[in-house]
C-alpha positions as CSV (number, residue, x, y, z in Angstrom):
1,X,5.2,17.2,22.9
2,X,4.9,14.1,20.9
3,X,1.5,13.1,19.4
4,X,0.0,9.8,18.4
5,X,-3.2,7.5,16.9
6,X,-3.9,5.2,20.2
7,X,-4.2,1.9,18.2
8,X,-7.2,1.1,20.7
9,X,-8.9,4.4,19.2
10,X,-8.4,3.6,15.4
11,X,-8.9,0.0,16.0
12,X,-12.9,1.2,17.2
13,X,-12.9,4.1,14.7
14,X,-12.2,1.8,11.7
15,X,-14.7,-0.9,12.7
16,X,-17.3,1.3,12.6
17,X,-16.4,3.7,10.1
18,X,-15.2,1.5,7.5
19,X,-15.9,-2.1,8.2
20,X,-14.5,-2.8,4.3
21,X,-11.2,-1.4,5.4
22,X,-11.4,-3.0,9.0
23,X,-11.2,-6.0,7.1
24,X,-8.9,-4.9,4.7
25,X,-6.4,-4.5,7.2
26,X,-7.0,-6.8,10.0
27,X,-8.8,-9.8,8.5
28,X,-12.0,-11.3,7.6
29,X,-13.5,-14.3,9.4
30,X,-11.9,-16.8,7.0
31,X,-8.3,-15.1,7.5
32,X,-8.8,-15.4,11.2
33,X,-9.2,-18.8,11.6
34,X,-6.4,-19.5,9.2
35,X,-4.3,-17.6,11.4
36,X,-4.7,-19.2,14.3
37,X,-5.4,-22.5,12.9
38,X,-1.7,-22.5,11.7
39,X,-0.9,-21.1,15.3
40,X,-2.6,-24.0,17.6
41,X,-0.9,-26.3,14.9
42,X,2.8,-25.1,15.7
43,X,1.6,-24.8,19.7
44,X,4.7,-22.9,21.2
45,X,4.7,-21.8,24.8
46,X,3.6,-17.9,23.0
47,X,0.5,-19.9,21.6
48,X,-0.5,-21.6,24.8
49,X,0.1,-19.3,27.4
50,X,-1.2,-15.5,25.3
51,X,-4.1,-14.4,27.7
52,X,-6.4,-13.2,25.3
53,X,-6.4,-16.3,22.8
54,X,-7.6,-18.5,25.5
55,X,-11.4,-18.7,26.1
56,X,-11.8,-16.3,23.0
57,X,-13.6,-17.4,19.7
58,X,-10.5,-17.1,16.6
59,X,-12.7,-15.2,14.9
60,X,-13.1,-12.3,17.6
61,X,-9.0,-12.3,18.0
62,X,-6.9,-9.8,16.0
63,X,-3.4,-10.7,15.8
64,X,-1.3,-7.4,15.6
65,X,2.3,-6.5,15.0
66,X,4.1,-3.9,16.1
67,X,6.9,-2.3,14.0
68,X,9.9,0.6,14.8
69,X,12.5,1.9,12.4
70,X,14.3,5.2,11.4
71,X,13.6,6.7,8.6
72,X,15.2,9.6,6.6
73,X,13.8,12.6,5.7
74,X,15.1,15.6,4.7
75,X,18.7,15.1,4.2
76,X,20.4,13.3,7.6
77,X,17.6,13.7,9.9
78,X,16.6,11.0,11.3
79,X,12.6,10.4,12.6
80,X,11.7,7.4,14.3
81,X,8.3,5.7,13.3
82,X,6.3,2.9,14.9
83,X,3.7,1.6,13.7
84,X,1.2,-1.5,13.8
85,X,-0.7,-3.9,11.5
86,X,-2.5,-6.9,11.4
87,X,-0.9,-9.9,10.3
88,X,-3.2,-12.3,8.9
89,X,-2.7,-11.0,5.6
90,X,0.8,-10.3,3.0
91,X,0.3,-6.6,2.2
92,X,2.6,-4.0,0.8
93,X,3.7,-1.8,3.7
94,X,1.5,1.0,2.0
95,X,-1.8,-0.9,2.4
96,X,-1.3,-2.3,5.9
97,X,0.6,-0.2,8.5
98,X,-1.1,2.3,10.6
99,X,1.1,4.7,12.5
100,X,1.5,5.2,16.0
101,X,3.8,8.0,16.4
102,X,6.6,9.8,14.5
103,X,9.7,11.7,16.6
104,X,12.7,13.4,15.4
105,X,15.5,10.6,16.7
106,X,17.5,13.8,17.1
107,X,14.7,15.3,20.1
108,X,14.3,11.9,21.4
109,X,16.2,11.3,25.0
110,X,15.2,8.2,27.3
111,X,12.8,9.6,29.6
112,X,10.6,10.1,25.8
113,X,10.6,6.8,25.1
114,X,10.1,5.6,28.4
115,X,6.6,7.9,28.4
116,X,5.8,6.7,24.3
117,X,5.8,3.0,25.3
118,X,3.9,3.5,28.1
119,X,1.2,4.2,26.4
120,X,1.9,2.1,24.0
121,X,1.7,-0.4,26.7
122,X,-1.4,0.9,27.7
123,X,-3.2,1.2,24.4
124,X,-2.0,-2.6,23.6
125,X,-3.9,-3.8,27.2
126,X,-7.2,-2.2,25.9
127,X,-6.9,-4.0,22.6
128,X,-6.1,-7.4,25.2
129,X,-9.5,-6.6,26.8
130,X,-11.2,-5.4,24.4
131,X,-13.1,-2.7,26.0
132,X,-12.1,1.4,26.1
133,X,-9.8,2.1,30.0
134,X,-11.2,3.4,32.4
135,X,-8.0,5.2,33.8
136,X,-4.8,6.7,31.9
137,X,-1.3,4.9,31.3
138,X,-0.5,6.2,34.7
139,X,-3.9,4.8,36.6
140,X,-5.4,8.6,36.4
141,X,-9.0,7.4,36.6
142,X,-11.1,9.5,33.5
143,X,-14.1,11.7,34.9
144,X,-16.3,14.9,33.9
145,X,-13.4,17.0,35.1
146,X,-10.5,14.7,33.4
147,X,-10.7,13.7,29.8
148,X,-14.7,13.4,29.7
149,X,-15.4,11.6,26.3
150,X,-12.9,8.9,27.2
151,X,-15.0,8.9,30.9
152,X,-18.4,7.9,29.3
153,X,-16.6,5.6,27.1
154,X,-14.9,3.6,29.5
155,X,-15.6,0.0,29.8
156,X,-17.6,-0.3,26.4
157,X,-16.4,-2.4,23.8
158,X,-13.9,-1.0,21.1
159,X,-15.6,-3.1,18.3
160,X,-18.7,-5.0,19.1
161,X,-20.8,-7.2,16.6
162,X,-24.5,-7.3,16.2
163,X,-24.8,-10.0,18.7
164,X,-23.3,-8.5,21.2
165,X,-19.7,-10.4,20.6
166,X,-17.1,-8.2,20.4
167,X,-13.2,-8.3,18.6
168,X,-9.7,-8.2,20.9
169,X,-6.5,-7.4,19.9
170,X,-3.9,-10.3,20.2
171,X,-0.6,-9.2,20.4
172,X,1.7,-11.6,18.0
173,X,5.3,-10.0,16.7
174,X,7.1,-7.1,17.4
175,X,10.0,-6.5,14.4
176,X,12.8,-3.8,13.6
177,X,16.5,-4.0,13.3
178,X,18.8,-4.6,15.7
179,X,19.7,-1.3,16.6
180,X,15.8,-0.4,17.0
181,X,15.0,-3.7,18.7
182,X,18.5,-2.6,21.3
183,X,16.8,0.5,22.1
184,X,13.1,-0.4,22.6
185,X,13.8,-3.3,24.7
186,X,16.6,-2.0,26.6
187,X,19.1,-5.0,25.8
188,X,21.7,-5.7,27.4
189,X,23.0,-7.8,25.1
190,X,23.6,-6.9,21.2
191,X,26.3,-6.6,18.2
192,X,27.3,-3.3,20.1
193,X,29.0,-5.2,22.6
194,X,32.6,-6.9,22.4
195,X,31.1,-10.5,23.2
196,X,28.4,-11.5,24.4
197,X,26.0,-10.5,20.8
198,X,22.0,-12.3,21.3
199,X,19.3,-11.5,24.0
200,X,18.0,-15.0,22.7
201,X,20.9,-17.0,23.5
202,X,24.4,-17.3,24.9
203,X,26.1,-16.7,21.6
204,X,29.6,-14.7,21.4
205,X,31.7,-12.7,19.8
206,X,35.0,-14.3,21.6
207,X,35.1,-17.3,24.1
208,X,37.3,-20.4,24.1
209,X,34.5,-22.7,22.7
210,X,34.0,-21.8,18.8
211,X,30.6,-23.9,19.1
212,X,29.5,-21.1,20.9
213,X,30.8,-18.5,18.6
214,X,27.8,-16.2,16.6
215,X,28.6,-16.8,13.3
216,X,28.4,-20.8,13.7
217,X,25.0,-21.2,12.0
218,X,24.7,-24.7,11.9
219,X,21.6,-26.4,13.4
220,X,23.9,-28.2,15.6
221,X,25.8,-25.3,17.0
222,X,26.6,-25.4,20.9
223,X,24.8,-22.0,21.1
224,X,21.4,-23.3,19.9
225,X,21.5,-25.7,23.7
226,X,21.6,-22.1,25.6
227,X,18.7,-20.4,24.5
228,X,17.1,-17.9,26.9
229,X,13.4,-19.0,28.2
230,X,11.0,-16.0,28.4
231,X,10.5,-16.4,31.7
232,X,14.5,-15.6,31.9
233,X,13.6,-12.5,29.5
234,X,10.9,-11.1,31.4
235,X,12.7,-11.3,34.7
236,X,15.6,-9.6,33.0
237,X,13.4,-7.2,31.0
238,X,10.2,-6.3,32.5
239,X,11.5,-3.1,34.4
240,X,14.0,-1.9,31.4
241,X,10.9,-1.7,29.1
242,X,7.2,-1.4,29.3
243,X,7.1,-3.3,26.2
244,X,7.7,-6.6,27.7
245,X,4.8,-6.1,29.4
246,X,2.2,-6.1,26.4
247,X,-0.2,-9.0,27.0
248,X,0.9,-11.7,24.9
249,X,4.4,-10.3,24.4
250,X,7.0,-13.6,24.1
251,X,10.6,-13.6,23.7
252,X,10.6,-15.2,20.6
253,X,8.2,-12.8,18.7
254,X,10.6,-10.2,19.0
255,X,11.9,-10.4,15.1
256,X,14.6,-8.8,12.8
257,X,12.8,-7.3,10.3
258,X,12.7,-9.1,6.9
259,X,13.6,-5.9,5.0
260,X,17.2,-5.4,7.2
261,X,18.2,-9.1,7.1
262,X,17.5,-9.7,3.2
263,X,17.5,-6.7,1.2
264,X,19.6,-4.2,3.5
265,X,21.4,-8.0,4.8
266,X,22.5,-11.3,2.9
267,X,20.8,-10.3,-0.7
268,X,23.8,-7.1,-0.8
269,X,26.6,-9.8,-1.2
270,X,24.3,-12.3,-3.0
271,X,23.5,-10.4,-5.8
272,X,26.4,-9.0,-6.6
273,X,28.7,-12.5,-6.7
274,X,26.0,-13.9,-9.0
275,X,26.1,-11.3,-11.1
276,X,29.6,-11.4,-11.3
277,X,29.6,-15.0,-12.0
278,X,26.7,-14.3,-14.7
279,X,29.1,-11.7,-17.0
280,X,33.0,-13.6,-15.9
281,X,32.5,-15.0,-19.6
282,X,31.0,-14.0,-22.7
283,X,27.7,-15.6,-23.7
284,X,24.9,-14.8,-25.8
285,X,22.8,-12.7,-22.9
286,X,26.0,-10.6,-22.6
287,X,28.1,-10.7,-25.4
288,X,31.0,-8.0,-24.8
289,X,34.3,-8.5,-25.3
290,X,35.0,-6.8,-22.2
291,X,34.1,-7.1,-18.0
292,X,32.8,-3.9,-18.2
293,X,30.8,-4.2,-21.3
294,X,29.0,-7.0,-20.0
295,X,28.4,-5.7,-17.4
296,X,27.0,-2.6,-18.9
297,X,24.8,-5.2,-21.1
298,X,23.4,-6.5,-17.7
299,X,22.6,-3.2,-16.6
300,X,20.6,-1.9,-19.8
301,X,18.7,-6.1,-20.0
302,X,17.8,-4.8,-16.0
303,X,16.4,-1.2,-17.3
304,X,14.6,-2.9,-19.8
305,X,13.2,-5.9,-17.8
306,X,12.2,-3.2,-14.9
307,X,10.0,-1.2,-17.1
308,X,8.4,-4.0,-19.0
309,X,7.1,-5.4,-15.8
310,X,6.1,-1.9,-14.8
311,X,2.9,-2.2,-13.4
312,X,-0.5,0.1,-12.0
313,X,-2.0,-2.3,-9.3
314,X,-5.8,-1.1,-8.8
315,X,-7.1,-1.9,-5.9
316,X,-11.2,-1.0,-6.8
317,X,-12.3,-1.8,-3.2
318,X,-10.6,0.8,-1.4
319,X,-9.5,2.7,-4.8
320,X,-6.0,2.5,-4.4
321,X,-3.4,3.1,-7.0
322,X,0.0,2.0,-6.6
323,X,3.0,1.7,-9.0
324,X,5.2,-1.1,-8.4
325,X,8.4,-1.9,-9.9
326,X,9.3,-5.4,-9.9
């Protein structure tokens, strides 16, 4: 049995619990309308055609994020954890993700996923509407003898304002690494495969024409004339995964995460050829006579510049203390 924080649920716990932290994490009015302010500005087919930003004030729509990854814990195993945010706001991963669910990826098989993102599904259409369901993911209607408390809520607002306005969730990325992004969505297509490599386009591994080959990355590339519409990708996608059925859910807001393709990506070789360039003669910053004293010089100037810049971030509001190393 798997257990999890409905997003509908905490979304109307939090706003009238803790209406500081409500918007904390999902935005104030003046973050709102920045948001989608930008968004009408850049006015792609995800802006115009999301069914709950049309006919809804931008400051009643909450633009959430979904996010998946595997995490270790005690020594190789493996958990899986999604979770959600808003994204109006930066925030350290700490101070803005709220989990959905946590499994053991050893314990998971498909028919488990199939049942987590069904409600997933499910508790993302409530946020769409606004308003607590009347029925469960599977269209079990809620009554005195089924699930009571979520009977007599049914059809009221999850977060509703003095005047009788009330907030809806607007679904706007969904990020994770390939492998996590493979397996949610069901692709058919992916860096597992001997050619054809990107759900977004017709990009390969192998093929005749090197325009077409992934790792031309020119903005002229003969790959970036074959990119997949969403209408393509829901066609495609909508039976493999109940995911591409969130309202609001668009091809390209499916993301890598940032994390995978800098850090865990491009900044692993980066870092280590400028550094390497940095030490290949002496100088005043690293004056050995040897590589590998120089090297050792930029190690202890990289210990020393870590803990000077040491620093206890106080957050008075919600009275959080983090240490972050720069």
């Amino acid at each position: 049995m798997t257990s999890a924080l409905l997003p509908h649920e905490v979304f109307h716990t939090v706003f009238h619990h803790a209406r500081d932290v409500w918007e904390h994490l999902l935005g104030d009015t003046e973050a709102l309308q920045g948001f989608w302010q930008a968004a009408a500005a850049a006015d792609d087919e995800w802006y115009r055609l999301h069914p709950v930003i049309a006919g809804t004030a931008a400051e009643l729509c909450i633009p959430v994020g979904l996010h998946g990854d595997d995490a270790g814990v005690h020594g190789n195993e493996q958990v899986l954890v999604i979770s959600w945010n808003g994204v109006t706001f930066h925030r350290p991963t700490l101070d803005s993700r709220i989990v959905f669910t946590m499994m053991k990826v050893a314990q998971i098989i498909p028919e488990t996923m199939q049942r987590v993102y069904e409600v997933l599904k499910w508790s993302f259409d409530a946020l769409a509407t606004g308003r607590f369901p009347a029925a469960d993911p599977w269209e079990r209607v809620f009554c005195e003898d089924y699930m009571p408390e979520r009977a007599r809520n049914a059809g009221r607002p999850l977060a509703e304002r003095a005047d009788g306005q009330y907030y809806r969730g607007a679904f706007a990325e969904f990020r994770g690494d390939w492998k996590y992004l493979k397996e949610a969505f069901c692709f058919t297509e992916g860096y597992h495969k001997d050619d054809f490599i990107c759900h977004r386009c017709m990009a390969r591994k192998q093929g005749i024409s090197p325009g077409m080959w992934y790792s031309i990355c020119c903005r002229n590339a003969e790959h970036r004339t074959s990119m997949v519409s969403n209408r393509e990708f829901v066609e495609a996608y909508s039976r493999r995964s109940p995911l591409v059925n969130i309202p609001g859910m668009h091809i390209t807001r499916i993301v890598f995460d940032l994390m995978h393709c800098m850090e865990l990506g491009v900044l692993q070789l980066l870092i280590p050829s400028l550094l390497s360039v940095l030490v290949s003669r002496r100088s005043r910053r690293y004056p050995g006579r040897l590589l590998d004293e120089r090297y050792q010089s930029a190690y202890i100037r990289y210990r020393r510049w870590r803990y000077n810049k040491r620093k206890i971030l106080t957050n008075t509001k919600h009275n959080i203390y983090i240490y972050i190393y720069i």
